[in-house]
C-alpha positions as CSV (number, residue, x, y, z in Angstrom):
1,X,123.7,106.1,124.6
2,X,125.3,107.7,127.7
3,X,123.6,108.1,130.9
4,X,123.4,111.5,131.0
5,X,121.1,110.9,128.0
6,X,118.6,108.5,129.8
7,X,115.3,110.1,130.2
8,X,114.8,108.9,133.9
9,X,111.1,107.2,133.9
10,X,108.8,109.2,136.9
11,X,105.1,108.2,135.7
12,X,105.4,104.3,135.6
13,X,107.4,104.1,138.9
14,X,104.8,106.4,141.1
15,X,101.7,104.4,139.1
16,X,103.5,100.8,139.7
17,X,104.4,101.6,143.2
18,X,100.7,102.6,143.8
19,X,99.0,99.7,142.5
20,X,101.5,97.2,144.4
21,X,100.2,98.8,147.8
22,X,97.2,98.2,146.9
23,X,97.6,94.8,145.5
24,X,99.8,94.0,148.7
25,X,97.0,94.9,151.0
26,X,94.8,92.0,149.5
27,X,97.2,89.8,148.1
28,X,99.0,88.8,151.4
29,X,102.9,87.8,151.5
30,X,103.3,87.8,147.2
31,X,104.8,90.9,146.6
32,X,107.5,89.2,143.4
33,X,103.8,87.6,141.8
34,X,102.7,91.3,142.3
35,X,105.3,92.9,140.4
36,X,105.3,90.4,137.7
37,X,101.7,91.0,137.4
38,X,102.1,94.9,137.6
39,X,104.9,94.5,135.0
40,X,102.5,92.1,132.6
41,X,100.3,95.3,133.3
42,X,102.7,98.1,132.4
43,X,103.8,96.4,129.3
44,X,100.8,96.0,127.7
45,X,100.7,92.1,128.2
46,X,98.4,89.3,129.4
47,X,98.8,87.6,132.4
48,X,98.1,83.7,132.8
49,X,97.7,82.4,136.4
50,X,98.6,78.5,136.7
51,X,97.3,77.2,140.7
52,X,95.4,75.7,142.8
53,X,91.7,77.4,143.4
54,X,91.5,79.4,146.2
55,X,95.1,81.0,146.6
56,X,93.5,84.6,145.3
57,X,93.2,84.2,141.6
58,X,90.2,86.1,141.4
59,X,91.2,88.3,143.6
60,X,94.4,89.3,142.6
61,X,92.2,90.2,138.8
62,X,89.6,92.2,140.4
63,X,92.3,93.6,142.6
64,X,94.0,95.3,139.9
65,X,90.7,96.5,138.4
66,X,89.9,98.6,141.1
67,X,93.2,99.9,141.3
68,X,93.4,101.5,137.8
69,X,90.1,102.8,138.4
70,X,89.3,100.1,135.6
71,X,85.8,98.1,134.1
72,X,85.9,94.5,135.5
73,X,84.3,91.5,134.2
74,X,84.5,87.5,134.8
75,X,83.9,84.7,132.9
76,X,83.5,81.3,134.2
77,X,85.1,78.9,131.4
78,X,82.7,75.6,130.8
79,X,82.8,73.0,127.8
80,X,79.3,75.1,126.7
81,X,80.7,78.6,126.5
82,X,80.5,79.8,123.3
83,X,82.4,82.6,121.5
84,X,80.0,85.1,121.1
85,X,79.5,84.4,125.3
86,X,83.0,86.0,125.3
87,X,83.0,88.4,122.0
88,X,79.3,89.6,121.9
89,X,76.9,89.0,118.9
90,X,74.3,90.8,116.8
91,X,71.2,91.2,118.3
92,X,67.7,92.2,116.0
93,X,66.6,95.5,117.2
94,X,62.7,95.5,116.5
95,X,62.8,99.2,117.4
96,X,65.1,99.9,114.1
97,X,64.3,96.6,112.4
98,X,67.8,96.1,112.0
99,X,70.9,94.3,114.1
100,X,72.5,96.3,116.9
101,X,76.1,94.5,118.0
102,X,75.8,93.5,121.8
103,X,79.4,93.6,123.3
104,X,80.4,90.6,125.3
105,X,82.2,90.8,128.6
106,X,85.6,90.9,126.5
107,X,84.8,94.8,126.0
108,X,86.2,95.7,130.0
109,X,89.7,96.8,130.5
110,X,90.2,94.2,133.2
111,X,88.8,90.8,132.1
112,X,89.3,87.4,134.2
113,X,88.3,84.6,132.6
114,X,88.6,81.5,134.7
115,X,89.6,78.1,134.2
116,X,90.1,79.1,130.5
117,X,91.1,75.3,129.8
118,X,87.5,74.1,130.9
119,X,86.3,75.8,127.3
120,X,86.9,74.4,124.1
121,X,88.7,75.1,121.5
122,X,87.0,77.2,119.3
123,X,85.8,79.8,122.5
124,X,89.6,79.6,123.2
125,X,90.6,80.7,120.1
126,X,87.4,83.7,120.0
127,X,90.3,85.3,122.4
128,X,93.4,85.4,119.8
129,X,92.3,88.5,117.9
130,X,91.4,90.0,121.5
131,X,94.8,89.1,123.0
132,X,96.9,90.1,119.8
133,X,94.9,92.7,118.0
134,X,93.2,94.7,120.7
135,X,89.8,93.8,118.8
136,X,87.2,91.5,117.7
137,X,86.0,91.0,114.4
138,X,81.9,89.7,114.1
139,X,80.9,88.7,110.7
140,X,82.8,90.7,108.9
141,X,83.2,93.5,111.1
142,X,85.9,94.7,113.9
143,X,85.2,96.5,117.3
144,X,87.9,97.9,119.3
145,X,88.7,97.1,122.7
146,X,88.6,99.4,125.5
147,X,92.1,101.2,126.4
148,X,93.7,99.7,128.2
149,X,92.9,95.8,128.0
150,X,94.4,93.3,130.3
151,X,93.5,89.6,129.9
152,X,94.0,87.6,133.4
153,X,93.2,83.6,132.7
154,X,93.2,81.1,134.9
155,X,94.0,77.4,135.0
156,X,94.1,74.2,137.6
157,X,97.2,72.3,137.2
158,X,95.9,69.4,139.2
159,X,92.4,69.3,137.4
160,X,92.6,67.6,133.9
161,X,89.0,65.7,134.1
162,X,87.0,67.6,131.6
163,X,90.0,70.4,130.5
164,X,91.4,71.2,127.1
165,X,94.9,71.8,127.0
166,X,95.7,75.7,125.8
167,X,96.9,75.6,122.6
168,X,100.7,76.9,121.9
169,X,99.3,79.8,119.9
170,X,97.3,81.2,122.7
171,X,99.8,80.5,125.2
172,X,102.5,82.3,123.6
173,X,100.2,85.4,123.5
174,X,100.4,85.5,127.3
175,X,103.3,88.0,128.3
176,X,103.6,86.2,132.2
177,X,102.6,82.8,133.2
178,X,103.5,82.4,137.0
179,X,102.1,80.6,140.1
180,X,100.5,82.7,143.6
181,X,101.3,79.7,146.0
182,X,99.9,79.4,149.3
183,X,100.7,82.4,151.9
184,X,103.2,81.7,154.6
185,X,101.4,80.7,158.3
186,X,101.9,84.4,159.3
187,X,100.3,85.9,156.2
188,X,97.6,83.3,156.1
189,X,96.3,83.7,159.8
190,X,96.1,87.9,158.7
191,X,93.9,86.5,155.9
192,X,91.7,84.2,158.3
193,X,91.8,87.2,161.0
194,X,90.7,89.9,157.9
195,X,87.6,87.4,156.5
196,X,86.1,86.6,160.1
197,X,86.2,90.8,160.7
198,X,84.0,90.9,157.4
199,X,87.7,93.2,156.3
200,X,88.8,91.5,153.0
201,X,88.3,93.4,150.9
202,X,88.2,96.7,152.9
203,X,91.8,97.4,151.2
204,X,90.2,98.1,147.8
205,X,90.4,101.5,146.7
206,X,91.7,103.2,143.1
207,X,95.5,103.7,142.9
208,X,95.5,105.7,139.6
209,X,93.2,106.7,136.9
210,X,93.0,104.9,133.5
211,X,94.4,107.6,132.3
212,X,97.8,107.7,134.1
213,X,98.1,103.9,133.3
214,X,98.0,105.2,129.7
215,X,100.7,107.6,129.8
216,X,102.8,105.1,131.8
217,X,102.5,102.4,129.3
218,X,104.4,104.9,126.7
219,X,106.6,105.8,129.4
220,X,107.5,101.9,129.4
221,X,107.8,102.4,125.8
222,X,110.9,104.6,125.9
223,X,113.2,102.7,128.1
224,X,116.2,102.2,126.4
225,X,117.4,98.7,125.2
226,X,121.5,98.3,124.5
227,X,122.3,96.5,121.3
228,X,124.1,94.0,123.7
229,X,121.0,93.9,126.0
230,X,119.1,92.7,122.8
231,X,121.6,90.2,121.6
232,X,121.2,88.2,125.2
233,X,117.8,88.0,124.7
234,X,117.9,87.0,121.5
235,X,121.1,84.5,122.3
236,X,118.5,83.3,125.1
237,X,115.3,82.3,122.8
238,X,117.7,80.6,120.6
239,X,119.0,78.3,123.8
240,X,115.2,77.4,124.3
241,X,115.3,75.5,120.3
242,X,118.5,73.9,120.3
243,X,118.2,72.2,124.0
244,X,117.7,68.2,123.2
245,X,114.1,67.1,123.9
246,X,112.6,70.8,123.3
247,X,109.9,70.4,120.3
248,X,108.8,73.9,120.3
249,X,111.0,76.6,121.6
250,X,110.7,80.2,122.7
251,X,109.2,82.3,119.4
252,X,110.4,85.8,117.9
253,X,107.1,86.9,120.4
254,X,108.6,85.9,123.1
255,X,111.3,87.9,122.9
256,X,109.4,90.7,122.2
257,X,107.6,90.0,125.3
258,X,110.9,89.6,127.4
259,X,112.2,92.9,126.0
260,X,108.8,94.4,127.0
261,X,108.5,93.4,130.2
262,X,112.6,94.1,131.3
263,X,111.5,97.8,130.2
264,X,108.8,97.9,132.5
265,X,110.7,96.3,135.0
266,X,113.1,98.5,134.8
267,X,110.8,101.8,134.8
268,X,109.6,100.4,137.7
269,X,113.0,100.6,139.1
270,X,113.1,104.3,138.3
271,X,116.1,103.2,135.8
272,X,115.9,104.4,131.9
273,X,117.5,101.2,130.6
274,X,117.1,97.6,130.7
275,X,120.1,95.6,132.2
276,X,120.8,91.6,132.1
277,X,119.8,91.4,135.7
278,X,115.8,92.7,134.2
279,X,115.9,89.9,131.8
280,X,117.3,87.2,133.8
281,X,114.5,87.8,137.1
282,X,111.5,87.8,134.3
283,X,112.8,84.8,131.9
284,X,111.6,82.0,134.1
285,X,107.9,83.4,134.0
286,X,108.2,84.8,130.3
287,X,109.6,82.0,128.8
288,X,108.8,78.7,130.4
289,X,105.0,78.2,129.1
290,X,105.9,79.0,125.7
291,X,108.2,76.1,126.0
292,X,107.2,72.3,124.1
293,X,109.0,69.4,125.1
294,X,108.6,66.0,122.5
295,X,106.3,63.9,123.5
296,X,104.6,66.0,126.1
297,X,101.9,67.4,123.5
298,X,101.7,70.4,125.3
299,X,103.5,73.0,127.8
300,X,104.9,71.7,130.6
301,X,105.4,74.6,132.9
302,X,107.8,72.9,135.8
303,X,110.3,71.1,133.2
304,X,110.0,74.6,131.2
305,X,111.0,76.6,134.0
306,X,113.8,74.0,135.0
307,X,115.0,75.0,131.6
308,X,115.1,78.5,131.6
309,X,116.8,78.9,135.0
310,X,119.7,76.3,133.0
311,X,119.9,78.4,130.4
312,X,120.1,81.6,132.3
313,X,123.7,79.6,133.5
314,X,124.9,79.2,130.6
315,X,123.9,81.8,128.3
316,X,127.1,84.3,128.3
317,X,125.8,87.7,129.9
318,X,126.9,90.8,128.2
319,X,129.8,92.2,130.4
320,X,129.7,95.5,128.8
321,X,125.9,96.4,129.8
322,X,126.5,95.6,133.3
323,X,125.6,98.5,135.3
324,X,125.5,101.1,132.6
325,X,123.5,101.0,128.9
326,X,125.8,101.1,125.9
């Protein structure tokens, strides 16, 4: 496909650009974590935030909420959560004499739950069929989720009193794992000088409509991917299962999910193809949480990411999609 035949993206670069001046406003000094996030967004993913409390987790979920004009809802994640806390249930309706389905907080198109390793397993899986499926299923029947849906979880690194460690399944349902960080001294004192003016959150206001998200997210949809383009990626997830010490590698999802989230990148970019330069800046924080190393029992996100920056070194780029689609 030639460039003249591109269809240049216009939605998805207006909407993305909108939401990251709002997100920018609030989230101080992390404009790369905002894009990620807004590409997670755009591509119809989940986003999984690994930090510290207090850095503007919660924030940065509600954040995006009221910037696609969006439903929000929080859950806290303790050891006595229970599915239907997250799914809903049946509730007896004496009115009808019958059972009326309650929705949980799941049915929101923004939905933070937080410290998602505090719960256990079972309420951790209750969000597989959400994550993948767009639905829940309660005994024996399914409900859809509101459109769009966009799961943000949370998790401490340093806490591990008390936690259950996400299962690989789940976490290779989340498009973008990635860290906020502390703010820099001259972003942080704007952040001390905004809460003591009572100001934090004066930045809040609707970038889009849910609608416009919508049409952007097919927009995303019809970026164009070059045969090579596919063949790194794939070439890529391969690398992740034959490196020595790897138990688990990167999954035929995950390259799904890097091919997704280089197309929004790159409508973001106002471009109507994905080059090697999408998938190499979103790899590290597609890839490296998916990634199981023997012994470990469980993602290791640092040593994963180590690995994908190696790989992204040695894994031949395709010369012949440089700067053009093929």
């Amino acid at each position: 496909m030639s460039i003249a035949e591109q269809v240049r993206p216009e939605l998805a670069p207006r909407i993305g650009s909108a939401i990251a001046s709002v997100l920018n406003d609030v989230i101080k000094g992390k404009s790369g974590q905002v894009a990620n996030a807004i590409v997670a967004l755009l591509a119809g993913g989940h986003l999984l935030l690994e930090d510290v409390p207090g850095v503007g987790k919660t924030r940065l979920a509600r954040s995006i909420a009221v910037a696609i004009g969006g439903q929000f809802a929080r859950v806290q994640a303790t050891p006595d959560l229970l599915p239907q806390d997250l799914t809903g249930s049946n509730i007896f309706d004496r009115s009808t004499n019958s059972f009326v389905f309650q929705p949980g907080p799941v049915f929101a198109n923004v939905v933070l739950v937080d410290e998602l390793n505090r719960t256990t397993p079972r309420t951790q899986s209750a969000l597989l069929e959400a994550m993948e499926e767009h639905q829940v299923s309660i005994e024996g029947k399914s409900y859809k989720l509101p459109v769009p849906f966009f799961l943000v979880a949370t998790q401490n690194p340093l806490e591990h009193h008390g936690t259950y460690p996400l299962p690989e399944g789940q976490l290779d349902r989340f498009m973008i794992a990635m860290q906020l960080g502390y703010p820099d001294h001259a972003d942080e004192l704007s952040v001390l000088q905004a809460g003591a003016q009572g100001a934090l959150h004066d930045a809040l206001r609707p970038a889009c409509a849910l609608e416009d998200l919508i049409a952007a997210r097919r927009e995303v949809k019809g970026i164009h991917v070059s045969q090579p383009v596919l063949e790194y990626v794939l070439n890529l997830i391969k690398a992740t299962r034959t490196v020595p010490g790897v138990m688990i590698g990167a999954s035929p999802r995950a390259g799904l999910a890097l091919v997704a989230a280089s197309q929004a990148r790159a409508a973001m970019l106002s471009r109507g193809y994905v080059l090697p330069d999408d998938v190499k800046a979103l790899a590290p924080n597609v890839l490296a949480h998916r990634i199981v190393f023997a012994g470990a029992g469980q993602s290791d996100h640092r040593s994963g990411d180590a690995l994908i920056r190696k790989l992204l070194t040695t894994t031949p780029v395709p010369v012949a999609a440089q700067g053009a689609p093929v």
